[in-house]
BALODREN-285749 format. One record per residue (C-alpha): residue number from 1; z, x, y. Coordinates in Angstrom, 2 decimals. Example, Ala and Ser with C-alpha at 12.3 -4.5 7.8 and 13.67 -1.06 7.14 Angstrom:
2
     n        up      east     north
     1      7.80     12.30     -4.50
     2      7.14     13.67     -1.06
***
This chain:
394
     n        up      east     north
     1    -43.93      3.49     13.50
     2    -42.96      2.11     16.58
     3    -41.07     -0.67     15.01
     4    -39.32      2.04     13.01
     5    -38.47      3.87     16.18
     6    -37.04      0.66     18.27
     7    -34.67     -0.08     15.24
     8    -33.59      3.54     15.00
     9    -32.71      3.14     19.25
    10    -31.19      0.14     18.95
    11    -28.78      1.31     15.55
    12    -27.71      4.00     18.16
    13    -27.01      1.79     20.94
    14    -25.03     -0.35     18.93
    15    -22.90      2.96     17.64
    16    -22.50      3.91     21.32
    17    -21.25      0.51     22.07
    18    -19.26      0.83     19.25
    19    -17.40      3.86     20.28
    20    -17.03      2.26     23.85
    21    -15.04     -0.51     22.12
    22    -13.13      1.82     20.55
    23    -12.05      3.27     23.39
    24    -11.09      0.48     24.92
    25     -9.06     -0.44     22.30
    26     -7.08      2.16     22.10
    27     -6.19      2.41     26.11
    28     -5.39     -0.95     25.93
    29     -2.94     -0.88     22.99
    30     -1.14      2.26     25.15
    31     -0.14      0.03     27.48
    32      0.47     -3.01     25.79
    33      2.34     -1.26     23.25
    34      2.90     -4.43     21.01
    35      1.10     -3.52     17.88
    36     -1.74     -5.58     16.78
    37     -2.77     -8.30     19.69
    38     -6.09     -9.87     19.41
    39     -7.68     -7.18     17.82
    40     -5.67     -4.44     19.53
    41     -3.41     -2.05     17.69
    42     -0.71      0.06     18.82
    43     -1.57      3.79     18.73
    44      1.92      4.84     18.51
    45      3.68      5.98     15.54
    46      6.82      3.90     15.64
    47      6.24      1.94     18.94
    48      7.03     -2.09     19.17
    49      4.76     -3.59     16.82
    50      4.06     -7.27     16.85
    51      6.55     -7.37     13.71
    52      9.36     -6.94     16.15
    53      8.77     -9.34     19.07
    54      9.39    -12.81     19.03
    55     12.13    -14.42     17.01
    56     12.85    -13.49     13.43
    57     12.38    -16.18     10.77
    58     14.68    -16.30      7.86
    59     14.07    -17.26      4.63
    60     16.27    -18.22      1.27
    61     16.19    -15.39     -1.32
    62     13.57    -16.30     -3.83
    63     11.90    -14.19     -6.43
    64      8.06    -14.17     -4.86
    65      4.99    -13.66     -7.00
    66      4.04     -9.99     -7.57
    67      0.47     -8.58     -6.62
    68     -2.45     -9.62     -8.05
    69     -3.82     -6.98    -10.24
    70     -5.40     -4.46     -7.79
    71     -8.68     -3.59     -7.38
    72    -10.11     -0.51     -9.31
    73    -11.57      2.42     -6.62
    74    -14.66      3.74     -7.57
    75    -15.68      6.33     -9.95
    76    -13.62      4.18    -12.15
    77    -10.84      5.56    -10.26
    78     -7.59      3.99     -8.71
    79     -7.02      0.03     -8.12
    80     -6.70     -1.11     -4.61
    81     -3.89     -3.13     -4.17
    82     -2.05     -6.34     -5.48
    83     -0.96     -9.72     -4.10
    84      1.99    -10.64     -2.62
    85      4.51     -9.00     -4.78
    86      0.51    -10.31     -8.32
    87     -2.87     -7.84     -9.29
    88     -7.60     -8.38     -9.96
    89     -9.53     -5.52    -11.46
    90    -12.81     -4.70     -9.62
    91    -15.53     -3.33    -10.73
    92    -16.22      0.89     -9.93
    93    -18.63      1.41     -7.25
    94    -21.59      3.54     -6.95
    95    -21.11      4.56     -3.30
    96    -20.47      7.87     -1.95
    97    -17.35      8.64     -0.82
    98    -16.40      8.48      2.94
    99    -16.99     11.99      4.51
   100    -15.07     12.10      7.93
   101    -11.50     10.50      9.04
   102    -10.29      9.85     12.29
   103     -7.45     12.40     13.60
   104     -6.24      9.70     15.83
   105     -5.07      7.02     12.68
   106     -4.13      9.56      9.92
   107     -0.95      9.78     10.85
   108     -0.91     12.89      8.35
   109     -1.63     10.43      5.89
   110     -5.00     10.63      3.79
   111     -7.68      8.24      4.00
   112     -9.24      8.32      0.62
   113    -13.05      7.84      0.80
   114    -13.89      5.22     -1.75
   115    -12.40      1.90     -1.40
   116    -13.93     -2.06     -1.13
   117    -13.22     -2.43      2.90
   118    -15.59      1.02      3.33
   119    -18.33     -0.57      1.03
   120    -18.47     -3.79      3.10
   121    -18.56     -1.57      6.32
   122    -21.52      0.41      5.12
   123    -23.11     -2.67      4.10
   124    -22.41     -5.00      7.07
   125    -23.20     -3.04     10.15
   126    -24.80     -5.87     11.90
   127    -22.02     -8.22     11.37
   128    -19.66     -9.44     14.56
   129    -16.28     -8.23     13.13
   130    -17.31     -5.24     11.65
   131    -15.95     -3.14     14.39
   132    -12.67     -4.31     14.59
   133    -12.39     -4.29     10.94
   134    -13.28     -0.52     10.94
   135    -11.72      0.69     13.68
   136     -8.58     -1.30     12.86
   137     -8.14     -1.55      8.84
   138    -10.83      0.64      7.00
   139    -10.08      3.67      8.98
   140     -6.78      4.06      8.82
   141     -5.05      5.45      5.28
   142     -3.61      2.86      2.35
   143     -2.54      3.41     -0.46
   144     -4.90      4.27     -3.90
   145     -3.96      2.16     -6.40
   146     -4.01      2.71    -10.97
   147     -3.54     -0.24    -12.60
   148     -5.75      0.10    -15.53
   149     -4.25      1.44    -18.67
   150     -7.22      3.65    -19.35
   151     -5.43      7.30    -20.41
   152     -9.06      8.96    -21.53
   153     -9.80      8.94    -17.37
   154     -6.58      8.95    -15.74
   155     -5.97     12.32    -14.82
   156     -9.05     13.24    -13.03
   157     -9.01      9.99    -11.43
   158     -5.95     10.86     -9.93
   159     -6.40     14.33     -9.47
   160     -9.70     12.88     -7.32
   161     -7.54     11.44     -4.91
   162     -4.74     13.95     -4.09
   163     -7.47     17.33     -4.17
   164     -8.70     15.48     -1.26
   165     -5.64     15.15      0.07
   166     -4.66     18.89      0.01
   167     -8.38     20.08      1.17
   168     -7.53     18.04      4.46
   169     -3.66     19.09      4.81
   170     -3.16     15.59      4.38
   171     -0.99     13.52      2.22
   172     -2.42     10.64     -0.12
   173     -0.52      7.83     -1.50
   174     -1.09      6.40     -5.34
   175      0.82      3.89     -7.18
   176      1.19      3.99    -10.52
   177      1.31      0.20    -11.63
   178      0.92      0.33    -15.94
   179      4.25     -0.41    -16.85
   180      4.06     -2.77    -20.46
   181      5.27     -6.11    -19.58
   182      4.31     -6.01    -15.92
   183      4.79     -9.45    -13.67
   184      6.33    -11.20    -17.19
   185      3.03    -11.97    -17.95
   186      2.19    -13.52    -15.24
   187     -1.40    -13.33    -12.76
   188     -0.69     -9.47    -13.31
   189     -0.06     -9.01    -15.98
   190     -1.33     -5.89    -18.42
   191     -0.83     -2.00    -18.60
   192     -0.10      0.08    -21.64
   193      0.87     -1.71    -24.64
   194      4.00     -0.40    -25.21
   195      6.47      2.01    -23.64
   196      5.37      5.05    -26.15
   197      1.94      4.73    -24.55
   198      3.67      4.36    -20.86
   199      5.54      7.54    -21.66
   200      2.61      9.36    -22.24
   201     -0.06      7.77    -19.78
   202      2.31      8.64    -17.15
   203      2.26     12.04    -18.63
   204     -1.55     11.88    -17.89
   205     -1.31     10.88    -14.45
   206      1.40     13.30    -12.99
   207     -1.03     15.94    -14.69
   208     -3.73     15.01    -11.78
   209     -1.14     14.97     -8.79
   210     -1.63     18.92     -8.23
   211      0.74     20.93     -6.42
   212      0.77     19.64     -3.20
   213      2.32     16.83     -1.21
   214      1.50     13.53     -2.48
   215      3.49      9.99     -2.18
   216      4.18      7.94     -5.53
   217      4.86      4.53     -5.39
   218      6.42      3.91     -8.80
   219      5.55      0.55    -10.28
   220      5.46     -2.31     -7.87
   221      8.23     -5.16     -8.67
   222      9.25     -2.96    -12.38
   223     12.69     -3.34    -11.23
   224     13.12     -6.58     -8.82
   225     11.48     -8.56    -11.24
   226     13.33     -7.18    -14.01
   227     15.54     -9.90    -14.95
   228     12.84    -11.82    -16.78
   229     13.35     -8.92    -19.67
   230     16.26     -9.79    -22.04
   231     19.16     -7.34    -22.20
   232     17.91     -4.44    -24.82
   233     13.89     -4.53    -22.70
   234     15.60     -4.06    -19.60
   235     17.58     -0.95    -20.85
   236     14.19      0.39    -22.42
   237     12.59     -0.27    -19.42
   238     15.31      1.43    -17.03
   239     15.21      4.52    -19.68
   240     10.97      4.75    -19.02
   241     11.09      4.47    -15.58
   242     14.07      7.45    -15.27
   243     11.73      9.72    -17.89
   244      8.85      8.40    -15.62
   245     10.42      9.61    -12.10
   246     11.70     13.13    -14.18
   247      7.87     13.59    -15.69
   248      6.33     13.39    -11.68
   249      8.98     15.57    -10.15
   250      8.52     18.32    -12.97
   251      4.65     18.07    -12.89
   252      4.86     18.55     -9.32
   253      7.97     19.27     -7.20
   254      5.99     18.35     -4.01
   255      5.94     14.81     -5.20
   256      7.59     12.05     -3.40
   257      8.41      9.41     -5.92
   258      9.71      6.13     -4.99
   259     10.83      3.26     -7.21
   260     10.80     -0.14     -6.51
   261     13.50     -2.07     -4.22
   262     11.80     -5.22     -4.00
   263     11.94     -6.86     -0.64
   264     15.09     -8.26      2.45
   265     14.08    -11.81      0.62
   266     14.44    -11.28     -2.99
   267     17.77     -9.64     -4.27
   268     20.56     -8.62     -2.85
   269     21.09     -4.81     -1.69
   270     23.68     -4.74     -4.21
   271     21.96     -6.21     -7.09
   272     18.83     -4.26     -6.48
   273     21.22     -0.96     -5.79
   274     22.42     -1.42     -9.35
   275     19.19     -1.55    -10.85
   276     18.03      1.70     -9.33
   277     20.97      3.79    -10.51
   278     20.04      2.69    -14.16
   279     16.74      3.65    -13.68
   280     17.13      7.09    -12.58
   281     16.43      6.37     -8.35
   282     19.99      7.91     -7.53
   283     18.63     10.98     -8.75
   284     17.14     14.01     -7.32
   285     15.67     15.15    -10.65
   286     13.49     12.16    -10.75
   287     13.61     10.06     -7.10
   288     12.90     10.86     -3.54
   289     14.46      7.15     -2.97
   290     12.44      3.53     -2.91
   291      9.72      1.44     -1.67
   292     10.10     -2.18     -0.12
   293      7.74     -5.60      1.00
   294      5.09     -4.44     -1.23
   295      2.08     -6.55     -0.61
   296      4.29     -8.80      1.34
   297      5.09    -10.15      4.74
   298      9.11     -9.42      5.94
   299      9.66     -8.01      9.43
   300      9.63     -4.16      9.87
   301     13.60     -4.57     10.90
   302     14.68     -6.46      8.54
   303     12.97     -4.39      5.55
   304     14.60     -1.13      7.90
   305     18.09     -2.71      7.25
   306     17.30     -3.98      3.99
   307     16.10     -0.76      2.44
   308     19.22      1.30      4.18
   309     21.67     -1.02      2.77
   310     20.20     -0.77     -0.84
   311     20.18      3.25     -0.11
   312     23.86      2.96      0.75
   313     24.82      1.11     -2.25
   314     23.13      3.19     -4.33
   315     24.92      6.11     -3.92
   316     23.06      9.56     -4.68
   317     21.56     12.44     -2.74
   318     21.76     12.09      0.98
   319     18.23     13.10      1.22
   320     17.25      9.89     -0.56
   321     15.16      7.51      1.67
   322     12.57      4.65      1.54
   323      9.14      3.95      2.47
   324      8.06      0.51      3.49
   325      4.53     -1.36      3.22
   326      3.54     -2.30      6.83
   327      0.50     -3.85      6.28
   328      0.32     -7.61      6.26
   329      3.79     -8.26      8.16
   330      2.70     -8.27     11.67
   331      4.24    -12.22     12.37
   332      6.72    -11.75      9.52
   333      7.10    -14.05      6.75
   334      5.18    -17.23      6.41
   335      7.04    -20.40      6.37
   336      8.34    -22.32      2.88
   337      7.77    -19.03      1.02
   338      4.27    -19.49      0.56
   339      2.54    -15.99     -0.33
   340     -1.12    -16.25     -1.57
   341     -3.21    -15.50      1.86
   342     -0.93    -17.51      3.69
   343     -2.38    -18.63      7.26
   344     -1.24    -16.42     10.27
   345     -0.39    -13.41      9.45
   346     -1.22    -10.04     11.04
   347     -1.46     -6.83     10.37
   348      1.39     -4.57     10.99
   349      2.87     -0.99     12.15
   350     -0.42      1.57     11.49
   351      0.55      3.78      8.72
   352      2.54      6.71      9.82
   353      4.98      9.43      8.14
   354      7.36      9.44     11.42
   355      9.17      6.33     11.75
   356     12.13      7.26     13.93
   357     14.43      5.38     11.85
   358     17.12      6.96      9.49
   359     16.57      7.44      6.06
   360     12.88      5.82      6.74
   361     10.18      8.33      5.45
   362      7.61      6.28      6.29
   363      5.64      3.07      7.17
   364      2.79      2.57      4.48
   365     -0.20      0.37      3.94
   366      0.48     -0.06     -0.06
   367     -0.92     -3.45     -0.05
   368     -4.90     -3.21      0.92
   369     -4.93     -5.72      4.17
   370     -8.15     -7.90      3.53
   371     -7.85     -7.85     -0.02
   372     -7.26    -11.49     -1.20
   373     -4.47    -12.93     -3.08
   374     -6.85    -15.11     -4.95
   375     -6.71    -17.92     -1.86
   376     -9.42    -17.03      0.69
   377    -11.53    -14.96     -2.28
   378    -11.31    -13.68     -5.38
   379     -7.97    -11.93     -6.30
   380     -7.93     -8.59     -5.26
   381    -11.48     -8.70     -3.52
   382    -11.87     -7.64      0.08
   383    -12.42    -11.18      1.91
   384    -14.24    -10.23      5.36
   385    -12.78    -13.38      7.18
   386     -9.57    -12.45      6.03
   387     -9.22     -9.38      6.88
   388    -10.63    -10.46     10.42
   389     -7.90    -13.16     10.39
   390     -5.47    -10.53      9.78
   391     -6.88     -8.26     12.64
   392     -6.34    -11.03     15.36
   393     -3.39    -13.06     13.60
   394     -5.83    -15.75     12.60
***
């Protein structure tokens, strides 16, 4: 009994200590200011993250690999993210959702309970980086991903996410990621078998987004990687993804649908603004405007001006803007275009729906930082060391 009662002490000691560090952590990044530093992250909303100091790297215009297939949440729920814009399914987990959220890092965004980095917190409370891991990835809100073509579940696995969501005032992101012919059959590929089924799995999942706010990330690299489709695909595919953008907006007008502008290194604004008008993103009837770096690495800045020129180009609504995935591009882009886990990186700007930047809705963690690329672990399995590396720039 004794024994029993020492460990009990000592678990909350190390909970007090942990809360210390916290603290810490967070007066420190108020003054430096600088985003994530050695394990500190900014607490402002749009403040100088590490993404914008030092110089900017440039890199030739290449068509990257897509996200590894993401990893499924539990109940058989959502997938967690891809790769650098490829996807790995993961098996459902039996643990119980996450109960509390920190105020601080919500941002207004929701933190959805269930997801790998949570599991290995739970599970690895005695382990050295567990703190800054928590305090400085698994708390703070990312996106929910569905990548499995599964239309039997979909709907309540969706609706799972954004009910909690609305119970906390909060808005959730999910990205629908199904499309037929996803990453041309490459590491990612899968979803429905054909665009019928699309049509109507999508009908399935804007049946679980509810009736309040909710972000939709519309099919990661459907349109940047589009060119791999010969000429009578690509116009199917542009006619699914407008009937795809017009299905989410009628199931719920509160939606916030966003459709896929690639990335400042892939295509040009023009090229990629062209794209989007076929597929229905110039419209108000199916768009609220895109989504850029997707599970990649490109500076904050240059993915601001990037994603404002394609908006320009693209003509439409004035109210059409972007949202842009923060999460890995703390240093900015690796060098010689390498993408799976590449050495160095950090994370980014914390997830936040006030950007102080025109026609920016928001900074996003779409991309789950830790989860691997298929270098460092398993694709699409959170990778401890990692995710640590990505903490402190490792």
């Amino acid at each position: 009994m004794q024994g029993v009662r020492a460990q009990r002490r000592a678990e909350r000691a190390e909970r007090r200590r942990a809360r210390v560090r916290h603290g810490m952590a967070a007066a420190a990044s108020a003054v430096v200011v600088i985003g994530t530093v050695t394990g500190l992250l900014a607490a402002t909303d749009d403040g100088g993250a590490a993404d914008e100091a030092g110089p900017k790297e440039t890199q030739a215009t290449t068509m990257e690999p897509l996200p590894a297939v993401p990893t499924a949440s539990p109940s058989a729920s959502a997938s967690t993210s891809p790769k650098p814009s490829k996807s790995a399914s993961k098996k459902p987990s039996s643990k119980a959702p996450r109960k509390s959220q920190s105020k601080s890092s919500s941002n207004g965004l929701y933190l959805y309970g269930q997801s790998q980095v949570l599991d290995w917190v739970r599970e690895n409370r005695d382990d050295p980086r567990r703190a800054q891991i928590e305090t400085q990835i698994a708390d703070r809100p990312a996106a929910v991903w569905f990548a499995d073509y599964s239309p039997d579940t979909i709907t309540s696995r969706v609706r799972d996410v954004t009910s909690g969501g609305a119970a906390r005032g909060q808005v959730p992101t999910v990205v629908a990621y199904a499309i037929p012919d996803r990453d041309c059959g490459g590491h990612s590929q899968g979803g429905a078998p054909d665009l019928g089924a699309y049509d109507a799995w999508i009908e399935k999942f804007a049946a679980g987004l509810g009736s309040s706010e909710v972000i939709v990330i519309l099919e990661p690299d459907s349109l940047a990687q589009i060119d791999c489709l010969d000429g009578g695909q690509r116009g199917a595919r542009y006619a699914s993804l407008a009937r795809a953008g017009r299905t989410l907006k009628a199931a719920n007008p509160r939606a916030r649908v966003y459709f896929d502008a690639g990335h400042s290194g892939w295509h040009s604004a023009t090229k990629q603004a062209s794209a989007l008008r076929q597929a229905g993103a110039a419209s108000a009837a199916s768009s609220d405007g895109i989504f850029t770096n997707v599970s990649n690495f490109h500076r904050t800045d240059d993915e601001v001006a990037y994603a404002q020129s394609v908006l320009s180009a693209m003509g439409g609504p004035s109210g059409l803007g972007a949202v842009i995935d923060t999460s890995r591009n703390g240093n900015g882009p690796p060098p010689a275009g390498e993408w799976c886990d590449p050495a160095g990186r950090k994370l980014g700007r914390p997830p936040t729906l006030t950007t102080g930047r025109s026609r920016i809705d928001a900074f996003l963690w779409i991309k789950l930082p830790g989860e691997s690329d298929g270098c460092k672990g398993q694709p699409g399995t959170f990778t401890p060391g990692y995710a640590y590396d990505l903490v402190t720039g490792g």
